[in-house]
MARKEKE-971747 format. One record per residue (C-alpha): x, y, z. Coordinates in steps of 0.001 Angstrom, whole numbers, plus 500000, padded with zeros to 6 digits. Example, Ala and Ser with C-alpha at 12.3 -4.5 7.8 and 13.67 -1.06 7.14 Angstrom:
<atoms>
512300495500507800
513670498940507140
</atoms>
This chain:
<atoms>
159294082006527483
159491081748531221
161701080756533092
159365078528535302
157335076988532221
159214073807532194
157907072615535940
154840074230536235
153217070907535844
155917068638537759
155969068247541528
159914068494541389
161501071058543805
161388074626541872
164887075516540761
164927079095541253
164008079093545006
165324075463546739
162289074214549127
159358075180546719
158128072684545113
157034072262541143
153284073031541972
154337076001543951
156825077508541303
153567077142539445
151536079782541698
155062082049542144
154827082113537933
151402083068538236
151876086064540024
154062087534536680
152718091141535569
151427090954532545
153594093667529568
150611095858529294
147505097240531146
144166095216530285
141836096719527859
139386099144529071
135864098285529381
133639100754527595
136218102855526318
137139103461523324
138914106509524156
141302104736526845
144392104565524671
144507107747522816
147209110247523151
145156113281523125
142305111950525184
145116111499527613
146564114724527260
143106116169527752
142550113965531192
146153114763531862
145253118358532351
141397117996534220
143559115871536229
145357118731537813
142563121244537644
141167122524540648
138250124718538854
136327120847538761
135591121679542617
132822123596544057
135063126263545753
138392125750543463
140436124144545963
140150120636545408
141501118608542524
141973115118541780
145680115533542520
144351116429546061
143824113528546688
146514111330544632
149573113132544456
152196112642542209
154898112385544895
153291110191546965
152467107502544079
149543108816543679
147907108542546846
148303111035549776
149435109013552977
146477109696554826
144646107584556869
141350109248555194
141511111182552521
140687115337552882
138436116862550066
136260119807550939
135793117533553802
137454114453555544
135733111415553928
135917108270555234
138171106106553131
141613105780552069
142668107106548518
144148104151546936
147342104842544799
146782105068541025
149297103108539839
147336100408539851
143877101613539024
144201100619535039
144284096581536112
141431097040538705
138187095771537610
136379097060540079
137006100530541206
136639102141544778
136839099826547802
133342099164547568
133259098952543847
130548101274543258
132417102276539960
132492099161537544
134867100712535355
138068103473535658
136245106367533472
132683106254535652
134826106686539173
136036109918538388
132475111452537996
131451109862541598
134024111351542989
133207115215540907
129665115248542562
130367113532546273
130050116716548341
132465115554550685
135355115688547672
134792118040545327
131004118702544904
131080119566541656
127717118607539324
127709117533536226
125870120395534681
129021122392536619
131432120136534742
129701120661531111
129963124612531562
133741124406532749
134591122315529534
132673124760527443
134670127489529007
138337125681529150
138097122735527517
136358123592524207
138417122886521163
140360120108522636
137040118484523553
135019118760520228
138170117490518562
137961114515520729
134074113528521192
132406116117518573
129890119341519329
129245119871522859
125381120800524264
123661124226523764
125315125191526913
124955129026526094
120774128502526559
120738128637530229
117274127942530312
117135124118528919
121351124015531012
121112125356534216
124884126297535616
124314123971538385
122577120477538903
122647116744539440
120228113747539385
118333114753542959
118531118160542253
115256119887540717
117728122132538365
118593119078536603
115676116798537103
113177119386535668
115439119449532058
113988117453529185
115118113450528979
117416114024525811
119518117337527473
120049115511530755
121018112308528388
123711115443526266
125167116171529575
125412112831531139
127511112053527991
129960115098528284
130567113672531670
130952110421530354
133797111456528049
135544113637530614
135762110597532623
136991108735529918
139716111385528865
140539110810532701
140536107073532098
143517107686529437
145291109137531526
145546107025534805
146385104342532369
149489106069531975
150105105624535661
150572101944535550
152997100563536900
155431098276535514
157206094741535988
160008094779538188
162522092242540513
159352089445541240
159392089518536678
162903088895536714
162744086085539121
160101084701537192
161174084987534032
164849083009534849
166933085264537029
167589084042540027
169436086155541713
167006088703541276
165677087682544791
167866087639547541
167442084114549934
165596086189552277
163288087607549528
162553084244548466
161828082837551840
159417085802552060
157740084564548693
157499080995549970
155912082338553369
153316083871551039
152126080880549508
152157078880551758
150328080712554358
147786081072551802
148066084727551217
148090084443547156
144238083115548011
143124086731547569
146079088414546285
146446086666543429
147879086931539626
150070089900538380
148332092640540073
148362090463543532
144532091045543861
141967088489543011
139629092104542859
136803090519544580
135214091554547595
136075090023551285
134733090552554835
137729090154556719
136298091723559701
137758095102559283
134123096349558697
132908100092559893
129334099938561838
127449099768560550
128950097162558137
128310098875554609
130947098140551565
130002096087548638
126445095716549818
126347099457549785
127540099599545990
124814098232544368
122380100820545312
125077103242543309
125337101054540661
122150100320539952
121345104183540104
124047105216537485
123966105648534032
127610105319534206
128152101316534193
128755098662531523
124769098195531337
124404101714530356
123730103832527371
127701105582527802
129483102495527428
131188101610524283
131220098264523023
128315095518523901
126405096060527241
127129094028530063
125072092972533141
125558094090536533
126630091652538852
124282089555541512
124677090616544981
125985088107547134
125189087575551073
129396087589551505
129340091183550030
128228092360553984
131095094487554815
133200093075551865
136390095645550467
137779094964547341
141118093186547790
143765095518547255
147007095160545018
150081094464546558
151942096217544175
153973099096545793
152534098080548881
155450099399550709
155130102635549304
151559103452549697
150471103651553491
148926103702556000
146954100888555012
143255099446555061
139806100682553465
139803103347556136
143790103664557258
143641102603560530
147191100437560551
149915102804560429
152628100126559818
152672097362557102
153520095120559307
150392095526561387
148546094987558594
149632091801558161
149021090905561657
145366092434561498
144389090262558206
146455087120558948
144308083660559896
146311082164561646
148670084747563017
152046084468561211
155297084318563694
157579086873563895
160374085205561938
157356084360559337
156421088025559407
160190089585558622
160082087501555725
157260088483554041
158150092113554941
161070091376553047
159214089703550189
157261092949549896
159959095286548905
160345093134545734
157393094511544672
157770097986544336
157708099099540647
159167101652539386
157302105141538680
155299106181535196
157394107879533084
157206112169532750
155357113887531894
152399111329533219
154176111127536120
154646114756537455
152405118109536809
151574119727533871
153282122491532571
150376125419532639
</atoms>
């Protein structure tokens, strides 16, 4: 039980951290990470061993790129939680976003700052044929499993394609392309669903990145001194300045979309997803997902230059910060999303507050390289 439960409902001053009241140690309890990752939407793959092993290794497997130099470790590296402290990330080309640290990919909804991925095993595959990252199709990716990934794969997700009959697979296409828009309906449908279970082998993998409950869970759950005084004046700067608005629950993301005025020009973002989503077979609405289809959202006139909120967890840890890098120091990222500004003494607190949540790292092997 927690330690909180018995005031979450009473206005009474909280007892693990004097000056908060009941109502507030009700919001601090809320922000508790949860024992386990979510289930995955769509996958029924996302919790198998071997499916993970299998994603483990594409992972790290820089033949998935056009000219074998990038991988999806380029740009979330093990020592650097997953991300790669860049401002923008660097695939075959600088693109124009931040790589966001995997550790907390497996309790995103949403995934990409835009959300033009509605689930973790489609955003793999975006990122396979951008030609910015890695360029890679996904009649590329079906002959590369053939070739590597064979046995492992038809163990997993059964007999692959007639990949051998070059005429009905050509070695290289995508949806756009006339090499793959000239096959026949049911072979582009054979190799949209090879891609659809490499991303999902991928999907069991980064759920092995997730990180897990640390000194805020303690706190929480009865331990007091888990927090030092200025930790918890840090915490009760954060609610009260309203910053659990957005960052909110366990992961410290509500994972909706805001326009906070840190928009590029011209303002794309989440208004910019939809034309992806609605394109892809990839989604909950589509053929590939497992389980009962589910609608695609409405688009909303606040999704103009809205970015996905992003999880606070290991926030220390996983700069520079923003949908596109551009504050170099956590605390000017506060400054540049705080309404009103927060005073300096305000501002060392929360810093303070925000070194309580770093979590500690996924266990080996998911958390280094593979042994090849």
């Amino acid at each position: 039980m927690l330690g909180l439960v018995p005031w979450l409902a009473s206005c009474v001053e909280c007892p693990l951290s004097p000056g908060l009241s009941g109502k507030e140690c009700a919001v601090v309890a809320s922000l508790r990470l949860a024992d386990t990752v979510p289930p995955s939407p769509g996958n029924r793959f996302a919790d198998d061993e071997p499916a993970a092993l299998l994603g483990f290794e594409v992972f790290f497997d820089a033949r998935l790129s056009r000219d074998g130099s990038v991988r999806c470790a380029t740009c979330h590296i093990p020592e650097r939680v997953f991300g790669d402290a860049r401002a923008t990330s660097l695939g075959l080309e600088l693109v124009d976003r931040n790589s966001p640290s995997l550790h907390g990919a497996a309790w995103h909804r949403w995934q990409m700052w835009d959300g033009r991925a509605d689930s973790l095993w489609a955003q793999p595959l975006l990122a396979f044929e951008n030609p910015k990252e890695m360029d890679f199709t996904r009649l590329e990716l079906a002959h590369r499993v053939k070739v590597t990934y064979r046995e492992r794969y038809e163990a997993l997700f059964g007999a692959l394609p007639a990949l051998e009959d070059g005429a009905r697979f050509p070695p290289r296409g995508k949806p756009g392309q006339a090499s793959f828009d000239a096959m026949a309906p049911a072979d582009q449908d054979a190799i949209n669903l090879v891609a659809a279970n490499v991303g999902k082998a991928l999907e069991a993998y980064q759920r092995k990145l997730a990180f897990r409950r640390g000194l805020l869970e303690r706190f929480v759950d009865g331990d007091a001194k888990a927090l030092t005084t200025g930790e918890r004046e840090g915490l009760a700067v954060f609610i009260r300045r309203g910053c659990v608005s957005c960052h909110a629950g366990g992961l410290m993301s509500d994972d909706d979309f805001h326009a906070v005025g840190l928009v590029d020009a011209p303002p794309r973002a989440r208004a910019e997803a939809f034309v992806v989503l609605e394109a892809s077979p990839f989604t909950a609405a589509g053929a590939f997902h497992d389980g009962a289809k589910q609608t695609l959202p409405m688009r909303r006139a606040s999704d103009e230059g809205a970015y996905r909120t992003p999880t606070l967890r290991n926030v220390t840890r996983t700069g520079p910060w923003g949908h596109d890098g551009r504050f170099a120091t956590l605390a000017a990222a506060v400054q540049g999303h705080a309404d009103p500004m927060v005073t300096g003494s305000e501002l060392e607190a929360l810093l303070l507050f925000f070194t309580v949540l770093d979590a500690s790292d996924p266990p080996l092997p998911w958390n280094g390289w593979p042994d090849r």
